[in-house]
C-alpha positions in Angstrom: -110.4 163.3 85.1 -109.9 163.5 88.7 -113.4 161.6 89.6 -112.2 159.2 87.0 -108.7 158.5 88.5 -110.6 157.9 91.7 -113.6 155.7 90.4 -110.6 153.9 89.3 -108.8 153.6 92.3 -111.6 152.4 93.9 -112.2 149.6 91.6 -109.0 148.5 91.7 -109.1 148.3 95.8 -112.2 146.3 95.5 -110.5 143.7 93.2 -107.6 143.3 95.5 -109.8 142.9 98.7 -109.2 139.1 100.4 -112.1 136.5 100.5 -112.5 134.5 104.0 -109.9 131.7 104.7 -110.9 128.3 103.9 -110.8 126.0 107.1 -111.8 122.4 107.6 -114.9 121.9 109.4 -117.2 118.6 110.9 -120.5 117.9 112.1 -120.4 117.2 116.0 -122.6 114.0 116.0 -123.7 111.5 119.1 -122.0 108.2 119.1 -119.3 105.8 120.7 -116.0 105.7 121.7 -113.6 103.0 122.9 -111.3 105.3 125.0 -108.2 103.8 126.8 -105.3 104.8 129.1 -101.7 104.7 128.5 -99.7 103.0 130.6 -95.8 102.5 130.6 -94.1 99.0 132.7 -91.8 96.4 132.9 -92.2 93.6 131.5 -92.2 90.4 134.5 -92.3 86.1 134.5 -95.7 84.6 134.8 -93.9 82.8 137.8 -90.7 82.9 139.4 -89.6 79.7 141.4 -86.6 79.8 143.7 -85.7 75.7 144.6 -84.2 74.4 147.4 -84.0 70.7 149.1 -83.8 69.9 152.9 -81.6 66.8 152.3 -78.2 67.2 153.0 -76.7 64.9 150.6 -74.1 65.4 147.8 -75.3 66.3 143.9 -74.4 63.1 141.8 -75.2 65.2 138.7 -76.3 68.6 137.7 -78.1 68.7 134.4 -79.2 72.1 133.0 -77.3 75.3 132.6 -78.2 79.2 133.0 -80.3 80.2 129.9 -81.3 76.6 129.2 -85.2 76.1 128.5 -87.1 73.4 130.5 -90.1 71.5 131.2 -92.4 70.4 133.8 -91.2 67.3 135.4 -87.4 67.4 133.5 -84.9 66.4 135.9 -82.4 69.3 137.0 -79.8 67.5 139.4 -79.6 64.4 141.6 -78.7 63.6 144.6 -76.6 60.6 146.4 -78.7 58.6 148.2 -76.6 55.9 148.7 -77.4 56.3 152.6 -81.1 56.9 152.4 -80.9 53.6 150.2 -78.7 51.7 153.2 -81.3 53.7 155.9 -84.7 52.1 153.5 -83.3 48.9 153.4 -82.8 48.9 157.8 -86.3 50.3 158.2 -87.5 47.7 155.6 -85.7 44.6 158.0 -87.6 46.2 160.8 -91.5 46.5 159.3 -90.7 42.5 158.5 -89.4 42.2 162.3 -92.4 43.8 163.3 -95.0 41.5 161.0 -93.0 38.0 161.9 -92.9 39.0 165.6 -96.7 40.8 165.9 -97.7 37.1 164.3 -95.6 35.0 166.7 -97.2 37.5 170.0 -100.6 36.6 168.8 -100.4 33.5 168.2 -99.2 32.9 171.7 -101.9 34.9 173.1 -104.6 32.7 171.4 -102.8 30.2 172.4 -102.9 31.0 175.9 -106.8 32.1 175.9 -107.2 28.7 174.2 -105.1 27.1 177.3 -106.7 29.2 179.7 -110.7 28.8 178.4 -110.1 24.3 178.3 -108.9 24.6 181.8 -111.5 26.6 183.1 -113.7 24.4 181.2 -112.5 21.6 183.1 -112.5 23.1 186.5 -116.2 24.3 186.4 -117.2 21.0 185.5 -115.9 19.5 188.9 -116.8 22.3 190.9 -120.7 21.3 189.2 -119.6 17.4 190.6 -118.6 18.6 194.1 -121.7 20.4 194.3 -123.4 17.7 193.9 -121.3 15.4 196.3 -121.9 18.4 199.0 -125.6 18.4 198.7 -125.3 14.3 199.8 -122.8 15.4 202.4 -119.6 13.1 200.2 -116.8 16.2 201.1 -117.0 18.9 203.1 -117.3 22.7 202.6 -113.8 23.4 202.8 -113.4 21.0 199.9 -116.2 22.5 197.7 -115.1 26.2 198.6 -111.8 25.0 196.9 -113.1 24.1 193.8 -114.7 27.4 193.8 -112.0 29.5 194.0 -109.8 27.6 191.3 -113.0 28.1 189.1 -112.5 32.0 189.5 -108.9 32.1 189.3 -109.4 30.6 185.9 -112.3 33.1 184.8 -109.9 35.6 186.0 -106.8 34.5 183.8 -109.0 34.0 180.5 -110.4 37.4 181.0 -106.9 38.3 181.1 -105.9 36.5 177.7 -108.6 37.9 176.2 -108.2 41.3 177.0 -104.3 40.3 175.7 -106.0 39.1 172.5 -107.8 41.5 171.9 -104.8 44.2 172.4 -102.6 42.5 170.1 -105.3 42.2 167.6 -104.6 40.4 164.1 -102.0 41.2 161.5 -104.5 43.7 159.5 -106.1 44.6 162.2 -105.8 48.0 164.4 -104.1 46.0 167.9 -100.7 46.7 169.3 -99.0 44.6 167.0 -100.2 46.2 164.0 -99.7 49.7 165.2 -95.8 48.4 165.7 -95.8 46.7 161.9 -97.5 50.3 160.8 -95.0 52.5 162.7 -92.3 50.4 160.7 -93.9 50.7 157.2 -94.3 54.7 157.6 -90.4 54.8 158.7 -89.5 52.8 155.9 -92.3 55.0 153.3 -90.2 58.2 155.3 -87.0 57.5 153.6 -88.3 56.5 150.1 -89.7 59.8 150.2 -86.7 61.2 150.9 -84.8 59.4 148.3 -87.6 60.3 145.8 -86.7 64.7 146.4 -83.1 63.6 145.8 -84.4 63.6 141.8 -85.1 67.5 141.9 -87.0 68.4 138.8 -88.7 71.7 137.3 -92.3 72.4 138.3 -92.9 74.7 135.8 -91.8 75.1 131.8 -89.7 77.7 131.8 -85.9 79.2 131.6 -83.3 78.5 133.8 -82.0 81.7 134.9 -79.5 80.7 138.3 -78.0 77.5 139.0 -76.0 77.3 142.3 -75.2 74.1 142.1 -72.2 71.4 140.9 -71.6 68.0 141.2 -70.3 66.8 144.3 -71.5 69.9 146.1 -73.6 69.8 149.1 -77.0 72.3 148.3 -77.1 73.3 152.4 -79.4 75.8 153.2 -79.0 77.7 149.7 -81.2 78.5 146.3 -79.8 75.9 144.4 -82.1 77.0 140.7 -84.2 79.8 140.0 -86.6 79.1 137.4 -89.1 81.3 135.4 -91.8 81.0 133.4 -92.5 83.4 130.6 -94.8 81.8 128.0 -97.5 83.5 129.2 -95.8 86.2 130.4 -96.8 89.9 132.2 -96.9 93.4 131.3 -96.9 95.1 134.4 -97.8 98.6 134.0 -98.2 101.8 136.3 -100.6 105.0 136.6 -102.3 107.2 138.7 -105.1 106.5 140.2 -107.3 108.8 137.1 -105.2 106.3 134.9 -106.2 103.3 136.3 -109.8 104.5 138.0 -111.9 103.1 135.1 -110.0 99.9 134.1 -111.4 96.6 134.5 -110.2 92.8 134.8 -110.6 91.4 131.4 -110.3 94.8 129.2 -108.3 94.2 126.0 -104.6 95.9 126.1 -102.0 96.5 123.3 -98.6 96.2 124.2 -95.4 98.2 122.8 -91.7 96.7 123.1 -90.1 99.2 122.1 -86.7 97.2 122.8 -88.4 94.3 119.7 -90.6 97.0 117.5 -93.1 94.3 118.5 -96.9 94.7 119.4 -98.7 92.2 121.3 -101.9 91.7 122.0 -103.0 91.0 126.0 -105.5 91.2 128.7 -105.9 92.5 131.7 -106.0 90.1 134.6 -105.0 92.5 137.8 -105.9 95.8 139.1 -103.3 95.9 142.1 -103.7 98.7 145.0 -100.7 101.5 145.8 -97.4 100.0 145.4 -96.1 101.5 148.5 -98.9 102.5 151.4 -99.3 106.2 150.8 -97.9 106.5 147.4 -100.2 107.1 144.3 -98.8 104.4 142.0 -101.0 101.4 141.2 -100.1 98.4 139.1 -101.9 97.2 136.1 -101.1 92.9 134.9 -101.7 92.3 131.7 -101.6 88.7 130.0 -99.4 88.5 127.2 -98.6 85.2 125.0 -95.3 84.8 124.6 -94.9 81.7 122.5 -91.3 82.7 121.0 -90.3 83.9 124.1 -89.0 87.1 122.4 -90.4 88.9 125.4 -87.7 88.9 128.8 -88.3 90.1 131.9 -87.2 93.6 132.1 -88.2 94.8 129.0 -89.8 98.1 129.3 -93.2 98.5 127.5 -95.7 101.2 126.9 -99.5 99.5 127.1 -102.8 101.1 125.9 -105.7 99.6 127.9 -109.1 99.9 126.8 -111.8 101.4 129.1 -115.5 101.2 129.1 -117.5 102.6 125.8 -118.6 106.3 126.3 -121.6 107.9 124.5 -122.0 111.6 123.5 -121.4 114.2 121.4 -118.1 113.5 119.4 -115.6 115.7 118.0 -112.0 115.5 116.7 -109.7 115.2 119.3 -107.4 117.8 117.4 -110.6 120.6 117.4 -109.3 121.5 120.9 -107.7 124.7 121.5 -105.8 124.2 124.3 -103.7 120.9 125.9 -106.5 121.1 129.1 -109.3 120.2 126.7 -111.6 122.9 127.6 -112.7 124.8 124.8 -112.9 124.6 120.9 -113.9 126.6 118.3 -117.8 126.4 116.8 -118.9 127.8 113.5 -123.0 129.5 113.1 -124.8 129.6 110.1 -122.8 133.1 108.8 -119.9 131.0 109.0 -118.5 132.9 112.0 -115.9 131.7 114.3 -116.9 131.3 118.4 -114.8 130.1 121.0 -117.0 127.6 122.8 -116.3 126.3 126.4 -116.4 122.1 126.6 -115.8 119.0 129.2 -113.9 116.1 127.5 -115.4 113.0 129.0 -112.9 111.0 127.0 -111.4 109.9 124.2 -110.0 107.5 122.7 -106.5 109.1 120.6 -108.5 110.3 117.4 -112.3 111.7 119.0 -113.3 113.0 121.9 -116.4 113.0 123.6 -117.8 116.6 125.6 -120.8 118.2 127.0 -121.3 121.6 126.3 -122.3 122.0 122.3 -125.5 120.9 121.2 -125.2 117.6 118.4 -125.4 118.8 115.3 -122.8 122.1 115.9 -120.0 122.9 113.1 -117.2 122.0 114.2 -113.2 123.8 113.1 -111.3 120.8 113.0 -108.0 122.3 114.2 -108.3 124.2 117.0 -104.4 125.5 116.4 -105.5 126.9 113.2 -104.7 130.5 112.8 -108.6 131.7 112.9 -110.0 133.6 115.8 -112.9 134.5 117.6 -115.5 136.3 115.9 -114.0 135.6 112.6 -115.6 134.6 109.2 -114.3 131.8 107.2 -115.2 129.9 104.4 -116.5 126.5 104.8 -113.9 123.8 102.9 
């Protein structure tokens, strides 16, 4: 009875004896992995342009307001130019001064060199005839050295007109009096330039987001409109330099607003150095479209910026055992639980890729699992 009663027992302790856990396992296999880096920022115009005019003439009209949405070439505000008008219409008196009068002092230069050449003409000719009469002894060399020196007070004067001539030059040519008709021309083109910035319009499409101007105000030396332009528009995020080490112009981004619940789509056009010399805060610019313009500067974001494709061995990012990444838990052919030692290369939110395990290694999926070294599970 007694070896019965125990036989029993024993039977009974066998049946009640637990059979190893199930756990969820994969095969570590080589492959490829997008990984990226998350980055939080501001949100920040594509440009930002502050206007201000150097003419110091009162606004006839101002025609936007703060908030309002422009476009290249709209007019903001104009100025009085009833001055500049009375100042174009002076300088324009004094280019036709300038052409009527150049005219009339070349005309009396040619003139004169016309004068001066027929009389020289003429006086050569008798100095040839009193040559002549003193070689047959008609009039003496006082006489004849006369003749001569009329003759080269006349070269000398149509030298001189020609050398006047050719000063003064023609209407459209380059001689004095076309340099004077010029210099009144570019006064007069000065002040229609002038009146033309008293139109001041936007350079850019964008918002209107200061106006410091009202009609009948003088602008002085101040910002008189601040406009910005936010379709396209930046994300301009920040990391450390591990964060930012591996990103590269041109990498895909995703943007979170978490201010809209909205996710956009960018690029990244700018991998900017320290912030502040010494600090280790770099700046990231990504290129977002912003067509509805539901995106302001200031908005805070959170990007995820894709890095270069790794190769490896992959595993889950969740088979990790600790937050540094460094070891996860391997399974042998008894279906035995080791802790294994690892290198996370990267990942990319869902896999990781390491060194250290050998392709083709078992793999416990969750590392946080309540299973520990040396332990023997049952494969799920």
């Amino acid at each position: 009875m007694l070896l019965a009663g125990c036989g029993g027992g024993a039977q009974h302790a066998g049946q009640g004896a637990s059979a190893p856990p199930y756990v969820a396992t994969s095969v570590a296999s080589v492959g490829t992995i997008r990984p990226a880096s998350q980055l939080a920022g501001i949100v920040a115009p594509y440009e930002n342009v502050a206007i201000q005019t150097t003419l110091v003439e009162p606004a006839d009209g101002v025609y936007v307001q703060e908030g309002d949405t422009v476009y290249r070439g709209e007019v903001l505000a104009r100025l009085d130019t009833a001055d500049l008008q009375a100042q174009l219409a002076a300088d324009d008196a004094n280019a036709s001064h300038a052409v009527y009068q150049g005219g009339l002092s070349i005309s009396q230069g040619v003139n004169a060199l016309a004068q001066a050449e027929t009389t020289l003409h003429a006086d050569r000719r008798n100095l040839g005839r009193d040559r002549a009469l003193l070689s047959r002894g008609y009039i003496s060399q006082q006489a004849y050295d006369g003749q001569l020196a009329v003759v080269r007070n006349d070269e000398q004067a149509v030298l001189t007109d020609r050398a006047d001539v050719q000063a003064n030059g023609s209407i459209a040519g380059s001689g004095l009096q076309a340099a004077s008709v010029a210099q009144a021309r570019a006064a007069a083109q000065q002040v229609q330039v002038q009146i033309a910035k008293a139109t001041i319009v936007s350079p850019i499409d964008g918002v209107v987001v200061n106006r410091n101007l009202n009609p009948g105000e003088y602008p002085g030396n101040r910002q008189i409109f601040t406009l910005q332009q936010i379709d396209p528009i930046f994300a301009v995020v920040h990391g450390s330099g591990a964060q930012i080490a591996h990103v590269a112009v041109g990498a895909p981004a995703t943007v979170d607003a978490s201010d809209l619940g909205t996710r956009v789509s960018g690029t990244v056009v700018g991998v900017l150095n320290e912030i502040v010399p010494g600090s280790t805060d770099f700046t990231v610019k990504i290129l977002l479209r912003n067509p509805q313009q539901r995106l302001r500067p200031g908005m805070s974001v959170e990007a995820s910026v894709a890095l270069p494709a790794l190769s490896g061995v992959r595993v889950p990012e969740s088979a990790f055992t600790n937050e540094n990444h460094t070891t996860i838990m391997t399974v042998d052919r008894q279906h035995v639980v080791h802790v294994a030692p690892v290198s996370e290369i990267g990942n990319d939110g869902v896999t990781s890729v390491v060194t250290g395990i050998p392709p083709g290694s078992r793999i416990v999926n969750n590392g946080l699992s309540a299973v520990g070294n040396g332990e023997k599970i049952s494969l799920q």
